[in-house]
VOMARKE-514063 format. One line per field, with one value per residue (C-alpha): residue number from 0; residue in one letter; x, y, z. Coordinates in nm, 4 decimals, always signed. Each point is the difference from the previous one (the first is absolute). Layout:
N
seq (NUM|...)
type (a|...)
east (X|...)
north (Y|...)
up (Z|...)
***
This chain:
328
seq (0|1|2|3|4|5|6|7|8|9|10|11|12|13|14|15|16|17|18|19|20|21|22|23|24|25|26|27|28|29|30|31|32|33|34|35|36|37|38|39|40|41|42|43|44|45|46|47|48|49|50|51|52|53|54|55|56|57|58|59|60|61|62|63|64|65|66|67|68|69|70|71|72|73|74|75|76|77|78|79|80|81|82|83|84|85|86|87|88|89|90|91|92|93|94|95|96|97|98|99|100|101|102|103|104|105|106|107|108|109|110|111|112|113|114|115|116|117|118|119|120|121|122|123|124|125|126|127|128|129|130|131|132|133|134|135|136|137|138|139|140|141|142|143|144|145|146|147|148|149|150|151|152|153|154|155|156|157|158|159|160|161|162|163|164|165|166|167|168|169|170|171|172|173|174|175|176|177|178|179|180|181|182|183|184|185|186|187|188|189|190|191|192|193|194|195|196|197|198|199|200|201|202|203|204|205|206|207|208|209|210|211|212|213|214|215|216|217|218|219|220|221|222|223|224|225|226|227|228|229|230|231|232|233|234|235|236|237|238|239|240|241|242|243|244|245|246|247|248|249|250|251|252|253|254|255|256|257|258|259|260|261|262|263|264|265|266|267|268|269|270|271|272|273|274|275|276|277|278|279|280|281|282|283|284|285|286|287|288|289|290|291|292|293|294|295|296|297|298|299|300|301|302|303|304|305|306|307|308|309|310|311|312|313|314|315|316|317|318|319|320|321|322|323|324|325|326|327)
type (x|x|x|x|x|x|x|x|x|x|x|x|x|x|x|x|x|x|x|x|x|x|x|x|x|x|x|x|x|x|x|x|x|x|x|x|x|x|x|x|x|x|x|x|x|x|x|x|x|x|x|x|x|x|x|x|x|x|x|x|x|x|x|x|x|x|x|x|x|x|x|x|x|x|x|x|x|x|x|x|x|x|x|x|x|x|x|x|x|x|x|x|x|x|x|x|x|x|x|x|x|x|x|x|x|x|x|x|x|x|x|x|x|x|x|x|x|x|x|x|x|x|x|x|x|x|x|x|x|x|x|x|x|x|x|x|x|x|x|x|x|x|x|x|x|x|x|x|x|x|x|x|x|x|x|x|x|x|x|x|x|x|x|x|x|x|x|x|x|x|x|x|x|x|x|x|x|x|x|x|x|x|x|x|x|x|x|x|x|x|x|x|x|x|x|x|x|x|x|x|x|x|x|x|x|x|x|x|x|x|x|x|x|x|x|x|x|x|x|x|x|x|x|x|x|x|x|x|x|x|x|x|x|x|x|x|x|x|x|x|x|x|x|x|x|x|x|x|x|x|x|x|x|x|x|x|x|x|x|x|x|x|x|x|x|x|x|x|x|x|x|x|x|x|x|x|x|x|x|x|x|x|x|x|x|x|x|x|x|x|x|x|x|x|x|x|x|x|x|x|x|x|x|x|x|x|x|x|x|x|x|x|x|x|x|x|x|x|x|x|x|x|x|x|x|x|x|x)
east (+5.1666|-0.0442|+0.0281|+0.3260|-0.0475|+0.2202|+0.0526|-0.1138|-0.3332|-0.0333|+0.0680|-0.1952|-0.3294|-0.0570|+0.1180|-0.3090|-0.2405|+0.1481|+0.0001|-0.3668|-0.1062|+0.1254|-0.1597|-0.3268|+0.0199|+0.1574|-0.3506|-0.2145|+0.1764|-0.0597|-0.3492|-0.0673|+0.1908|-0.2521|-0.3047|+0.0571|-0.1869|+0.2079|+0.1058|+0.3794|-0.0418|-0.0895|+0.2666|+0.2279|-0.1550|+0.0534|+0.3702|+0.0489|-0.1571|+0.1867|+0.3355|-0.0682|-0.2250|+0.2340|+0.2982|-0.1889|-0.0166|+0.2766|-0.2773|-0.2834|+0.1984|-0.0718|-0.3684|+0.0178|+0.2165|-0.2625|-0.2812|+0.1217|+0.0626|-0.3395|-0.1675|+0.2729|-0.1216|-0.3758|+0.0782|+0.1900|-0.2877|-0.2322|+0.2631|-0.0290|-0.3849|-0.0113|+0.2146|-0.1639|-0.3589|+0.2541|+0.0579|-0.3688|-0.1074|+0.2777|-0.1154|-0.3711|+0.1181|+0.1518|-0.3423|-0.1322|+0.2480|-0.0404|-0.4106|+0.0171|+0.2128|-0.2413|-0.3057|+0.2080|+0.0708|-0.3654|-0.1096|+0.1689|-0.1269|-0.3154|+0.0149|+0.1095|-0.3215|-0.2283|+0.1017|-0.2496|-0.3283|-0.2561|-0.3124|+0.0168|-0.3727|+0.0699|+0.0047|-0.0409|-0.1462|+0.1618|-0.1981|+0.0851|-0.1272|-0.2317|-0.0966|+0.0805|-0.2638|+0.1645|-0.0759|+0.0804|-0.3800|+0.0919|+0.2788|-0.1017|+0.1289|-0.2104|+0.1567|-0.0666|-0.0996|-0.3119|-0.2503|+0.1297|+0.3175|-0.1007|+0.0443|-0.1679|-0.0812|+0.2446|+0.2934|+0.3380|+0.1943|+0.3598|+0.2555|+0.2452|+0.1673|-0.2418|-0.3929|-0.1640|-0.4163|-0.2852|-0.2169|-0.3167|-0.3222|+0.0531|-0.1005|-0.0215|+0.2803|+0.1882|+0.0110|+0.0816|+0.2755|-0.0453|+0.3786|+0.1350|+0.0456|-0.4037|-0.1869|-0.2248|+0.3221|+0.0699|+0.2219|+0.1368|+0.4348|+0.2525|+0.3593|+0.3017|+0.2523|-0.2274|-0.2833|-0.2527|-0.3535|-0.1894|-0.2514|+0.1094|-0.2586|-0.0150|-0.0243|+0.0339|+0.3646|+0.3365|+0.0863|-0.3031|+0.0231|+0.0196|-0.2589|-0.1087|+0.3902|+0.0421|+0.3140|+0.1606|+0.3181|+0.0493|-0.0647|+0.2616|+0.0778|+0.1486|-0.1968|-0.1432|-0.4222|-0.1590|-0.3681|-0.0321|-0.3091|-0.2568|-0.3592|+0.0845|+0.0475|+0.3100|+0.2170|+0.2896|+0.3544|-0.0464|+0.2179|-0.1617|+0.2924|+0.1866|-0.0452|+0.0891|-0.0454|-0.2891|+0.0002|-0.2993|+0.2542|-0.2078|+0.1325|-0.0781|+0.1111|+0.1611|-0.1405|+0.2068|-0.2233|+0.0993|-0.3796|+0.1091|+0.0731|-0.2637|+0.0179|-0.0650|-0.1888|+0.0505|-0.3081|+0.0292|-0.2618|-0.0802|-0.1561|-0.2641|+0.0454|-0.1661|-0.2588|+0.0667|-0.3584|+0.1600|+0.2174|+0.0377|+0.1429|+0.3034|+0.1062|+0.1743|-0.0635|+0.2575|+0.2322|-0.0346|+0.3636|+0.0130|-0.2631|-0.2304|-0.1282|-0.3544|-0.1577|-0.3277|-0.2054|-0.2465|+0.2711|+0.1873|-0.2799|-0.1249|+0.2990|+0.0921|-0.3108|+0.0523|+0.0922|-0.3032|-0.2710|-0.2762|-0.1936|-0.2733|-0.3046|-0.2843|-0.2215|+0.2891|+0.0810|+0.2792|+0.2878|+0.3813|+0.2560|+0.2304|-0.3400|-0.0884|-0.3260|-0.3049|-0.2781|-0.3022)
north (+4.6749|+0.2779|-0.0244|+0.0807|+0.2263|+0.0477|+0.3403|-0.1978|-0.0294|+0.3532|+0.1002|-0.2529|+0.1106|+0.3062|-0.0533|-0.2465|+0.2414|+0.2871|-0.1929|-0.1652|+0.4194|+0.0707|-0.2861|+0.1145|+0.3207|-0.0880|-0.2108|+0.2539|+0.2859|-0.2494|-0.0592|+0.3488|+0.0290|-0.2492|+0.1593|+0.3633|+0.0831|+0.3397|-0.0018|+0.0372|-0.2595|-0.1835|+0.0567|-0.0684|-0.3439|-0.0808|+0.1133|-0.2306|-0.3101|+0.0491|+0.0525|-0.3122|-0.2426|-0.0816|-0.0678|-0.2123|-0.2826|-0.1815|-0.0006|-0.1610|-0.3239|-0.2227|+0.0998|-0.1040|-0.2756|-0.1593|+0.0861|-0.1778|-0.2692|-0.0350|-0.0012|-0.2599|-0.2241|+0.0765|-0.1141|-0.3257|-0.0546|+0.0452|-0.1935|-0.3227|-0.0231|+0.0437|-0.3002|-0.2060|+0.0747|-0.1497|-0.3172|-0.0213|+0.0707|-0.2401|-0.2895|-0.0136|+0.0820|-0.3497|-0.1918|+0.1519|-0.0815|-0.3906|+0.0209|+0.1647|-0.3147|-0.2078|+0.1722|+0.0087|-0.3678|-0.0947|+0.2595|-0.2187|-0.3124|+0.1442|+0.1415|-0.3775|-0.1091|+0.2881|-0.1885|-0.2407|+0.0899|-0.1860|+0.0848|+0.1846|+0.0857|+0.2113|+0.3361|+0.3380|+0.3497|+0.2635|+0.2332|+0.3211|+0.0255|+0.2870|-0.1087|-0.1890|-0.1004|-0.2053|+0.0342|-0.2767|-0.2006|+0.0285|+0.0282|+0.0538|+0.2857|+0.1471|-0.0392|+0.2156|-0.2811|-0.1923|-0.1870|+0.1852|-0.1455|-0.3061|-0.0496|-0.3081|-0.0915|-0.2331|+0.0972|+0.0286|+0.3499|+0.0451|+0.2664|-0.1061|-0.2149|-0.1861|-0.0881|+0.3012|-0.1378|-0.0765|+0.2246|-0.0123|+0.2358|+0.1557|+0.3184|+0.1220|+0.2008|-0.0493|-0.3619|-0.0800|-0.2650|-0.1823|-0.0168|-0.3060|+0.1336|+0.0598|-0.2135|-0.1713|-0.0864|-0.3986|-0.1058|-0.3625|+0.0269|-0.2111|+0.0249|-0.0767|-0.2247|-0.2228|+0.0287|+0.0005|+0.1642|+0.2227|+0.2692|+0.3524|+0.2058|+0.3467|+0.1338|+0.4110|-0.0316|+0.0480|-0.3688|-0.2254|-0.3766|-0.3386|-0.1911|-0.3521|-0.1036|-0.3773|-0.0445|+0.2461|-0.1428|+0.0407|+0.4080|+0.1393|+0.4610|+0.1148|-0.2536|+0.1328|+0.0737|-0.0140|-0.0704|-0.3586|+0.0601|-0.2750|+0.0855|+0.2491|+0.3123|+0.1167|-0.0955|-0.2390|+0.1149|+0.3414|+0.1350|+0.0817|+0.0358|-0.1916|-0.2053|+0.1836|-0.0852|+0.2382|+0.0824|-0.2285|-0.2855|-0.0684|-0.0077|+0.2926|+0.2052|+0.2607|+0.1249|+0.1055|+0.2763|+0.3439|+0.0752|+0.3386|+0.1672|-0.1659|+0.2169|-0.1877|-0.3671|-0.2858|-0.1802|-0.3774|-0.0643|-0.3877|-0.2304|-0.1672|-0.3512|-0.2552|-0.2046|-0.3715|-0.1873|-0.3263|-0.0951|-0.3384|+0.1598|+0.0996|-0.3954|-0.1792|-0.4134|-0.1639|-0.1920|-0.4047|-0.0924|-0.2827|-0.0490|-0.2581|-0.2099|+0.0265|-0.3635|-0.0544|-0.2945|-0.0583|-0.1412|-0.2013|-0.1785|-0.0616|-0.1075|-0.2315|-0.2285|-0.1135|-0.3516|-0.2015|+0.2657|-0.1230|+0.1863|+0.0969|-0.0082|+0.2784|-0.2226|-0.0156|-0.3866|-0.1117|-0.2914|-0.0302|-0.0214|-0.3395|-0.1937|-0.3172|-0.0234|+0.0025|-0.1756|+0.0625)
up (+6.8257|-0.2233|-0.3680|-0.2087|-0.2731|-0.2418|-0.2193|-0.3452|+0.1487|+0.1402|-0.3354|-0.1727|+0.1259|-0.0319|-0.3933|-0.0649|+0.1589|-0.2241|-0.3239|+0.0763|+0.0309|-0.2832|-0.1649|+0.1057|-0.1079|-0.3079|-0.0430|+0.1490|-0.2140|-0.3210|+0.0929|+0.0175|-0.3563|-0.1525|+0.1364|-0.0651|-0.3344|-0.1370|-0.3582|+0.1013|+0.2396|-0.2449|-0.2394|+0.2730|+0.0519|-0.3632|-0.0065|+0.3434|-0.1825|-0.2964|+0.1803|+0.2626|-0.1562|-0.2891|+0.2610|+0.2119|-0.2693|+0.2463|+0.2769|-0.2370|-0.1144|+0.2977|-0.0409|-0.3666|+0.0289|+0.2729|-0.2248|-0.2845|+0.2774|+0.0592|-0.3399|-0.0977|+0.3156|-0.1391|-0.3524|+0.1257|+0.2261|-0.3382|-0.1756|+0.2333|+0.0402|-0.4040|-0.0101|+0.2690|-0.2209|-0.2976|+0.1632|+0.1025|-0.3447|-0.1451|+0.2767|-0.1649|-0.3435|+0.0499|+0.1361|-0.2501|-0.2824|+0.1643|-0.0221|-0.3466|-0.1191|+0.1816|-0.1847|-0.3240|+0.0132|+0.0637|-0.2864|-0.2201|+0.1083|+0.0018|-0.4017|-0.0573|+0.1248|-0.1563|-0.3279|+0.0445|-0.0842|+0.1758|-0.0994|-0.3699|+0.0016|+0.3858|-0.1614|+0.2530|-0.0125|+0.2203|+0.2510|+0.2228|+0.3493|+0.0087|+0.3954|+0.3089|+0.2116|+0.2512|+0.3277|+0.3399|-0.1672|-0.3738|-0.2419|-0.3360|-0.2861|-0.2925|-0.3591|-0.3035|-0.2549|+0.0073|-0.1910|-0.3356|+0.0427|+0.0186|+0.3852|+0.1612|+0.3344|+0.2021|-0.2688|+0.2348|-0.0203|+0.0875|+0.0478|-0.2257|+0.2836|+0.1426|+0.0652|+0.1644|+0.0053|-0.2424|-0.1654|+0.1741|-0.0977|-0.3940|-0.1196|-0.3118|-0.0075|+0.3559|+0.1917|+0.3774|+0.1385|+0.2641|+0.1473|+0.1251|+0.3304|+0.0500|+0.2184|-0.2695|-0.1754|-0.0772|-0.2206|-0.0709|-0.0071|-0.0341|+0.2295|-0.1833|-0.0502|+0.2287|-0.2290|+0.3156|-0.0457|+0.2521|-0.0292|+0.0341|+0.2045|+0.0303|+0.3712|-0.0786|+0.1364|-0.2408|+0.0623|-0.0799|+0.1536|-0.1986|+0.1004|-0.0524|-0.0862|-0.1068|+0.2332|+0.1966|+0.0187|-0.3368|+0.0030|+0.1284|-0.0078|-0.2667|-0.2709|-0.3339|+0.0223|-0.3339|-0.1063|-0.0732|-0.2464|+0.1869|-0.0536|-0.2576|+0.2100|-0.1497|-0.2345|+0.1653|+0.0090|+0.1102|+0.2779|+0.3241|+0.2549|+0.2343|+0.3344|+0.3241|+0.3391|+0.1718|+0.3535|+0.0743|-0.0950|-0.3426|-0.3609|-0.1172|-0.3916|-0.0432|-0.3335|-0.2839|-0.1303|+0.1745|+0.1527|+0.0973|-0.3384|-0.2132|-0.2971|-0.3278|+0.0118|-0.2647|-0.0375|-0.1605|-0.3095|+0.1300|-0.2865|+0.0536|+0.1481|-0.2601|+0.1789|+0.0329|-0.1316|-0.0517|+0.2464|-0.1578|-0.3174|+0.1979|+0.0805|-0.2698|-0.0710|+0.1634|-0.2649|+0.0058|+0.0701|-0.2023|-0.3658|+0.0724|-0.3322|-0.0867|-0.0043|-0.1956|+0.2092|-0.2624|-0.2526|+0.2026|+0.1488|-0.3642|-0.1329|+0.2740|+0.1598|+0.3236|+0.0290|+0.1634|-0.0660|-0.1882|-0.3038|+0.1099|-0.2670|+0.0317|+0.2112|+0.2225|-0.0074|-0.1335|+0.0241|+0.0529|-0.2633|+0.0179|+0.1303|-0.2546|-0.1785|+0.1842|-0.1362|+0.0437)
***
């Protein structure tokens, strides 16, 4: 069946092909316009741009209006990720406000106890670290005084926080510590509140073991270390750390000196202990609980003769009183 057409469709047709020619050439005429280089030419390209390009303004909002669309979107997009980095920030702001009240209360507590002075005579002298020589068989650090400070061997140096080795090996003007994390290391400690004592050894690792613990039951993470001063190694009552559980399962301490900026050492002046020669002068007499009267023999067994005894003459005979008269 053949197809109806209708007169708007003749007419249409040929219309769009006629406008779509025109169209090109209009391009093609304006292309040639743009790429012809003649001064009037050019002139007349200026006079067409100033009498179009001004009244096209109308054709340029939607481009500007989605433009602005899209840098708004990009700032909100800034906007919200600056605000989720807020609430990140403001999240550890508040752990941290919570451990700084932590640390604050136990600052106090602590400048309560640094009242007491427990050993007036423990005086220090303060070092810099001019080296590190540790290395996975030895931790040790050099320090710039020595023999002219009056350094000793064995005298215990700190970092202002707590026990960081012994001097060991003095120069005249530098010294060497032995840290407590070195191998060779021993020292006798004592783990609070339980009061129990072990031996700290050194085993070149950040967490040295507690050996040699009275009872383990008692020692539990988190407990105070500090040097219980047996045998004279170090002065007692200095912090080493705390008890943590190692991944071996042993008691290990986590020390409280910070071993990776060792900057400035404190060593401890320790007296001289005073040598015990008499250990008998340190017993007192025990006290008699009740006074017992002194008797003097002698007199009373002059001033009262036994009944029946005979007196006894120097050739040792002699004869009873109360007997008659003997004759001879």
């Amino acid at each position: 069946m053949a197809k109806i057409r209708t007169g708007t469709e003749d007419y249409a047709r040929p219309i769009r092909r006629l406008l779509v020619g025109l169209l090109v050439l209009f391009l093609l005429g304006l292309f040639l316009l743009w790429r012809i280089d003649s001064p009037r030419v050019e002139r007349f390209r200026a006079a067409l741009v100033d009498a179009v390009v001004p009244n096209m303004e109308w054709a340029l909002v939607p481009v500007t209006r989605l433009s602005g669309m899209v840098e708004n979107f990009q700032s909100y997009s800034r906007i919200y990720e600056q605000n989720q980095e807020l609430k990140r920030e403001l999240q550890q702001m508040k752990a941290w406000k919570e451990a700084a009240l932590q640390l604050e209360q136990k600052n106090a507590r602590l400048l309560d106890l640094n009242q007491v002075r427990l050993d007036p005579k423990l005086t220090h002298v303060t070092g810099v670290v001019l080296a590190d020589s540790g290395s996975p068989f030895r931790q040790s650090v050099l320090l710039n005084v020595g023999a002219r400070d009056g350094i000793r061997d064995g005298w215990a140096t700190m970092d202002g926080i707590g026990v960081v080795g012994r001097i060991s090996g003095v120069g005249e003007r530098t010294s060497r510590v032995i840290l407590v994390t070195d191998s060779s290391s021993r020292i006798p400690v004592t783990v609070q509140p339980s009061g129990q004592k072990a031996l700290l050894s050194g085993d070149n690792s950040a967490l040295p073991p507690l050996e040699f613990i009275e009872d383990n039951d008692q020692v539990r993470p988190g407990d105070r270390v500090v040097t219980s001063g047996d045998g004279g190694v170090f002065p007692a009552g200095l912090l080493v750390g705390q008890v943590v559980m190692g991944s071996d399962r042993r008691m290990r301490v986590s020390l409280a000196a910070d071993y990776q900026r060792l900057e400035f050492l404190r060593v401890l002046r320790s007296h001289e202990l005073e040598s015990i020669s008499d250990p008998g002068g340190l017993l007192a007499l025990p006290l008699p609980s009740s006074p017992v009267p002194e008797v003097d023999a002698e007199g009373e067994a002059a001033a009262k003769p036994v009944p029946g005894a005979g007196d006894v003459d120097e050739e040792g005979s002699g004869y009873a009183e109360g007997d008659g008269g003997a004759d001879g």
